[in-house]
N, CA, C and O atoms as a MOPAC input file, in Angstrom:
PM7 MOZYME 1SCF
protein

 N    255.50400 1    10.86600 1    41.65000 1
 C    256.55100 1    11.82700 1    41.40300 1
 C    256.02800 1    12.98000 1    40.55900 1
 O    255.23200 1    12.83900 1    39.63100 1
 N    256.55300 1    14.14600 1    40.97100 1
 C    255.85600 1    15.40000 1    40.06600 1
 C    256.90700 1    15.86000 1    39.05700 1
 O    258.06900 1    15.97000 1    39.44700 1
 N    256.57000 1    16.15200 1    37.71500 1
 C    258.16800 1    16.51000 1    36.68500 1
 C    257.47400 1    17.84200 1    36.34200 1
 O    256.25500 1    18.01100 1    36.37900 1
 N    258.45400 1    18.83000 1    35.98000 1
 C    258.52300 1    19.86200 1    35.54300 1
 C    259.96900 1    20.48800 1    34.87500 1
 O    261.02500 1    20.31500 1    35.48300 1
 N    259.94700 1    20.99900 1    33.97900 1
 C    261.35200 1    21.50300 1    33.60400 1
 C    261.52000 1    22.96300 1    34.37700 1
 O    260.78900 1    23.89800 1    34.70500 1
 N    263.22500 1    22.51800 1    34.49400 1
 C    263.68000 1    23.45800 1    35.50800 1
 C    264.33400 1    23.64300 1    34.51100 1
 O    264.36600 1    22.88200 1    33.54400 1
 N    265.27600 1    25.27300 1    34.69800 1
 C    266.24600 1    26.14400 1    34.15500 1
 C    267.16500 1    26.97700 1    35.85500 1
 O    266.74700 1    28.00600 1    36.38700 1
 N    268.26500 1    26.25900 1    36.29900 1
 C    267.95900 1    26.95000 1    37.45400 1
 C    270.10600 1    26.82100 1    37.27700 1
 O    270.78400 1    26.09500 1    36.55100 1
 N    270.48200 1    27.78900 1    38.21400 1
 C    271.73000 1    28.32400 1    38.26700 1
 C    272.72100 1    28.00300 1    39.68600 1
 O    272.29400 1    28.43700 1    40.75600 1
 N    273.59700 1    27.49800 1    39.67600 1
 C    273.85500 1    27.21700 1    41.21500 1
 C    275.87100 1    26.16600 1    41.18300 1
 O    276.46100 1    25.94900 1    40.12500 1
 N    276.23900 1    25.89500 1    42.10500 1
 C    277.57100 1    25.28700 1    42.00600 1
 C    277.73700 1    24.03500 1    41.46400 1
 O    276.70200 1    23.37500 1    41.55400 1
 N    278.83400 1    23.34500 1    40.82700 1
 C    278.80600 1    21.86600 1    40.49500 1
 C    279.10900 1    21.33800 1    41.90200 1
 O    279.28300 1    22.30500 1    42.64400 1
 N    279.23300 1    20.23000 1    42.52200 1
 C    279.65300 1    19.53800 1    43.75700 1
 C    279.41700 1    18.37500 1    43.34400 1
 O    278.50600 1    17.88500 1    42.67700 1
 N    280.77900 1    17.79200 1    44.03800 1
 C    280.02800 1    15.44400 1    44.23700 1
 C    280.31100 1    15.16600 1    45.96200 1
 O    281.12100 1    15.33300 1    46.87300 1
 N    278.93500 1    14.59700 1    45.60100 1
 C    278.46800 1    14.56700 1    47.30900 1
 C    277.69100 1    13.15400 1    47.35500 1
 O    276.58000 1    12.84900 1    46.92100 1
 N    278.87800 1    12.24200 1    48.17800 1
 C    278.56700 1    10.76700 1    48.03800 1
 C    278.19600 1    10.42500 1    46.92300 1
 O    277.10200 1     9.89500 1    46.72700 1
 N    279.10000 1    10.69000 1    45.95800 1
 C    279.35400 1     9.59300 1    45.09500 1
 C    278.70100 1     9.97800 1    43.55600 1
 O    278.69700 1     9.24500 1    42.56700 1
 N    278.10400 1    11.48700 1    43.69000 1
 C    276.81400 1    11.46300 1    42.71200 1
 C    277.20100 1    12.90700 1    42.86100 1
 O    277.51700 1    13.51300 1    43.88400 1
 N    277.09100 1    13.40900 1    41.37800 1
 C    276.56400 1    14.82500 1    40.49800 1
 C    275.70000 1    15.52500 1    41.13600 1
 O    274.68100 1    14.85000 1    41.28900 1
 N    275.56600 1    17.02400 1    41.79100 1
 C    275.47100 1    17.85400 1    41.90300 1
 C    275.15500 1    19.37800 1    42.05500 1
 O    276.00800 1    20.10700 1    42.56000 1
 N    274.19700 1    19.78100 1    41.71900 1
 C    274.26100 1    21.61400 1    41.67200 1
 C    273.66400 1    22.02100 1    43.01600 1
 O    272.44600 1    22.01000 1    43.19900 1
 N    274.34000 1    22.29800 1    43.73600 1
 C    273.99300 1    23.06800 1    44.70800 1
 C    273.58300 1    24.25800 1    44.69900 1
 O    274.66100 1    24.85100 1    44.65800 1
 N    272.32100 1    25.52600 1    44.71400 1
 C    271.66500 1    26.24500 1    44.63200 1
 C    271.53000 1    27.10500 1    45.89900 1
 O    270.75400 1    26.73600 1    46.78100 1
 N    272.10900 1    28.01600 1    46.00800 1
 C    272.31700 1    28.74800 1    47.41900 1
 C    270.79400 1    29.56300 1    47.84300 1
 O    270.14000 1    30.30900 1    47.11500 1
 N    270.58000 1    29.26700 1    48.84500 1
 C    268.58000 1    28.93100 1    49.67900 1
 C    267.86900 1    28.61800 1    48.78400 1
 O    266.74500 1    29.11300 1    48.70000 1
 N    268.34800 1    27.68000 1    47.84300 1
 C    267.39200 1    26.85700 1    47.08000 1
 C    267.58000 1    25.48100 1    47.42600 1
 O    266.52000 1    24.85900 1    47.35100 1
 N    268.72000 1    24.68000 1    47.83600 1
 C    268.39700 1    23.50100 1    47.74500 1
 C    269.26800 1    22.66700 1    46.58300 1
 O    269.64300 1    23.31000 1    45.60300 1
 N    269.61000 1    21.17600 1    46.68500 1
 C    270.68800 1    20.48100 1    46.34400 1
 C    270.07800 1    19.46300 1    45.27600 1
 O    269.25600 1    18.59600 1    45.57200 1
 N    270.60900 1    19.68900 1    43.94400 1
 C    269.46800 1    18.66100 1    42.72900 1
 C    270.42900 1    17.94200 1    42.23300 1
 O    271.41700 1    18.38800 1    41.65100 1
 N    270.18000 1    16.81100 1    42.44300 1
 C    271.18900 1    15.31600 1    41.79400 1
 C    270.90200 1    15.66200 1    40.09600 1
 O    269.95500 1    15.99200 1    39.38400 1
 N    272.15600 1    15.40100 1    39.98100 1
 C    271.71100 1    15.48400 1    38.11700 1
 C    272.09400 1    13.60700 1    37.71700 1
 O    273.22900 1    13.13700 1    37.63900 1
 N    271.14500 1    13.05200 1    37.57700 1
 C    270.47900 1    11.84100 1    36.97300 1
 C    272.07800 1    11.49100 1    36.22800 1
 O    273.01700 1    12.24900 1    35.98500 1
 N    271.90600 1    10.01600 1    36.00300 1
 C    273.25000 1     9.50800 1    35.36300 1
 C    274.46900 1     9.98700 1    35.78500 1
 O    275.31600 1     9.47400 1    35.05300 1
 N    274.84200 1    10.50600 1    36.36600 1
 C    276.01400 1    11.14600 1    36.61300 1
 C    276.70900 1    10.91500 1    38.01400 1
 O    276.28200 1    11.35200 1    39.08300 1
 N    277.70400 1    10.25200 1    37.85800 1
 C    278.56100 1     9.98600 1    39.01100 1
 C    278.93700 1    10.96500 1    39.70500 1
 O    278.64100 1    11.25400 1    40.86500 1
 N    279.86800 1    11.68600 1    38.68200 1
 C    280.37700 1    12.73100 1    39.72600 1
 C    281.02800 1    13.97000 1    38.38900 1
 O    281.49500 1    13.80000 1    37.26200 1
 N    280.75700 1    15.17900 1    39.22100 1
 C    281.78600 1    16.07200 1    37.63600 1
 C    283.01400 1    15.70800 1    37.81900 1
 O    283.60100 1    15.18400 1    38.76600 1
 N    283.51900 1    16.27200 1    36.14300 1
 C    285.17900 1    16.26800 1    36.01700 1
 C    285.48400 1    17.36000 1    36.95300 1
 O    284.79200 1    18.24200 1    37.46100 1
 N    287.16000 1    16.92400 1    37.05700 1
 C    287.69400 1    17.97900 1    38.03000 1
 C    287.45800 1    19.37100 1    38.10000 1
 O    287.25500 1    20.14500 1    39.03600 1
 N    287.56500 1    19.53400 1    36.44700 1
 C    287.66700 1    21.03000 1    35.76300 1
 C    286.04000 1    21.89600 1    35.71700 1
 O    285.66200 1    23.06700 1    35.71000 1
 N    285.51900 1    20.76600 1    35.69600 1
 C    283.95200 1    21.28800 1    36.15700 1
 C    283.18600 1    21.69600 1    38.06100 1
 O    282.27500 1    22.39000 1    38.51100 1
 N    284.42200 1    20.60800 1    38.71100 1
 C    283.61000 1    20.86500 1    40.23800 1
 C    283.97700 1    21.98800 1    40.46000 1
 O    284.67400 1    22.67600 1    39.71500 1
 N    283.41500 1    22.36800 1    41.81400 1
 C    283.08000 1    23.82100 1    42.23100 1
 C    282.86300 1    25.11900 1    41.60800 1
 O    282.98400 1    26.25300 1    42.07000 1
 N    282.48100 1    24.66000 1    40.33900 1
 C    282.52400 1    25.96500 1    39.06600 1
 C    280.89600 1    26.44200 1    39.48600 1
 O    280.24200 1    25.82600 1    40.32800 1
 N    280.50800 1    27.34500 1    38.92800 1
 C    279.02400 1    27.97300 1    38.94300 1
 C    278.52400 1    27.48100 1    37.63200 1
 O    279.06000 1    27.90500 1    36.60800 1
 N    277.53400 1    26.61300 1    37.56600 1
 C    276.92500 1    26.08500 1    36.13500 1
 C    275.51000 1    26.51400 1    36.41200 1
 O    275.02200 1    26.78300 1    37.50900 1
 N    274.90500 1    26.53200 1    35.16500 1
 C    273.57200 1    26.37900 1    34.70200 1
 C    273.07200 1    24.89900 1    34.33300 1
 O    273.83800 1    24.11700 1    33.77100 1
 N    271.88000 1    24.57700 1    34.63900 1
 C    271.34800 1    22.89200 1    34.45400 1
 C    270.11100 1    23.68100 1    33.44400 1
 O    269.90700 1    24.86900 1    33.69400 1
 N    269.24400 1    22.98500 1    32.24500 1
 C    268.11300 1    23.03900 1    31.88200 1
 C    267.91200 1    21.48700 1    31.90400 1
 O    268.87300 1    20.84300 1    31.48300 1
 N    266.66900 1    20.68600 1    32.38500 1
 C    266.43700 1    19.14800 1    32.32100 1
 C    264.71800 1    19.32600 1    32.85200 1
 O    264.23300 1    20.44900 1    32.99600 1
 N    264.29000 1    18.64700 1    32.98900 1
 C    263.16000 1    17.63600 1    33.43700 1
 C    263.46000 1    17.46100 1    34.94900 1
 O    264.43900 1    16.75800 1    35.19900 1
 N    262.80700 1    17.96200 1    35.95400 1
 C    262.84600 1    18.18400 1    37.28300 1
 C    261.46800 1    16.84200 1    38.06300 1
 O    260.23800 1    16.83700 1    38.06900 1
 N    262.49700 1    15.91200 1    38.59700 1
 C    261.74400 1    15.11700 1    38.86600 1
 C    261.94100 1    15.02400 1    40.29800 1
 O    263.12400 1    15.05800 1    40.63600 1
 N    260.76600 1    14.87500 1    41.57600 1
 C    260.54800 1    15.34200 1    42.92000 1
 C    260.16100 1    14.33300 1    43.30700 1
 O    259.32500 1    13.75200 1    42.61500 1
 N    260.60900 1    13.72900 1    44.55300 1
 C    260.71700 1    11.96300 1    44.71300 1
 C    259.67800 1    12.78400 1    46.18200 1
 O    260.11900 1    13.56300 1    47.02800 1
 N    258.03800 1    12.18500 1    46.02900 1
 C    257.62700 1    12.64400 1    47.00200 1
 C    257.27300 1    11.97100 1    48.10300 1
 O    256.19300 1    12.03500 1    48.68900 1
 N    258.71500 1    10.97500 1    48.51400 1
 C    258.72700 1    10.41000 1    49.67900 1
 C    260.01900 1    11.08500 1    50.37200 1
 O    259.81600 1    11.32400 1    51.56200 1
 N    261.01800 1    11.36900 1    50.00900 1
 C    261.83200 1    11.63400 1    50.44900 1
 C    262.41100 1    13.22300 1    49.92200 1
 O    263.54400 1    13.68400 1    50.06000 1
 N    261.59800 1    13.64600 1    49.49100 1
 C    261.97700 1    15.45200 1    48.99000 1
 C    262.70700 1    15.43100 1    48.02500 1
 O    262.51300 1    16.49200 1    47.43000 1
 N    263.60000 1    14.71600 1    47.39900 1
 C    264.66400 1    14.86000 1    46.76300 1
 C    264.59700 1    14.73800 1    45.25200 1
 O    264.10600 1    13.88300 1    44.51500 1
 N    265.44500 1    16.20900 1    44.96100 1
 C    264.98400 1    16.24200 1    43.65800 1
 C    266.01200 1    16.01000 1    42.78300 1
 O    267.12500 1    16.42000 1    43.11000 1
 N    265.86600 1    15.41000 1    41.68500 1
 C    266.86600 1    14.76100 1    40.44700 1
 C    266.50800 1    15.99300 1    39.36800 1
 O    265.48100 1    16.67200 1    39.39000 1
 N    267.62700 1    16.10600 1    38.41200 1
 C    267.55100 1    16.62300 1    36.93100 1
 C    267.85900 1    15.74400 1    35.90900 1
 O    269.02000 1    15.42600 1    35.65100 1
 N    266.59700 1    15.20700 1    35.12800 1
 C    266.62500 1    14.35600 1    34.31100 1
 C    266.85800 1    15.06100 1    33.02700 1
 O    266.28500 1    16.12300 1    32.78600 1
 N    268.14800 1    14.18900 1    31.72400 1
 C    268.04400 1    14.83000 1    30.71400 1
 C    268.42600 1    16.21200 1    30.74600 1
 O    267.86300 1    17.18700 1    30.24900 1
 N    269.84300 1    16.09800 1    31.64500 1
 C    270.17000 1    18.01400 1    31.67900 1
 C    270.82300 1    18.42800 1    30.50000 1
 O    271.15100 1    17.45400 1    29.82200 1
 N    271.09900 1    19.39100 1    30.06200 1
 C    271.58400 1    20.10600 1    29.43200 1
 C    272.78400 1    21.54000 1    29.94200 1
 O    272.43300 1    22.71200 1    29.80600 1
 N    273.84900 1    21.24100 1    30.38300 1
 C    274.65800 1    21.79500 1    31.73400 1
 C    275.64400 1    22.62300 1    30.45000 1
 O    276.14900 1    22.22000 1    29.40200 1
 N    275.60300 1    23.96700 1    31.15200 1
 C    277.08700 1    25.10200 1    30.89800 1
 C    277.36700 1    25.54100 1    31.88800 1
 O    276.48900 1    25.93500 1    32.65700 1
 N    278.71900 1    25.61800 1    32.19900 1
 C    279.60500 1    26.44600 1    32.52500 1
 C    279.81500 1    27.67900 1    32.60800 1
 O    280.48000 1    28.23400 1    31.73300 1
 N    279.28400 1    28.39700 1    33.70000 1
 C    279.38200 1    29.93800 1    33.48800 1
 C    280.53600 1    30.77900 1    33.90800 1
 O    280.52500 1    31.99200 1    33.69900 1

């Protein structure tokens, strides 16, 4: 797995079952621990800063240890 910290900007969403930021032609990053946002948080535009971890069997990337606002 490759980690790097990300700082990256994009929508809240829960999509099967699991947390969210969707990044428009960037691509869809699970944020780690997290079931799903509160109501008052989905579909809002947030910012994530975390530990960007890249599962390099299956592409998919997690945000470990985020740090999430509300923009």
């Amino acid at each position: 797995m490759t980690r790097k910290v990300i700082n990256i900007t994009g929508n809240a969403r829960n999509v099967e079952g699991k947390a969210v930021l969707e990044a428009e032609k960037i691509g869809t990053y699970f944020i780690a621990d997290m079931q799903q946002w509160d109501k008052e948080w989905e579909n809002q535009l947030i910012k994530v800063i975390g530990d960007l971890e890249v599962n390099e069997k299956n592409k998919s990337m997690h945000i470990k240890h985020p740090v999430v606002q509300r923009l």
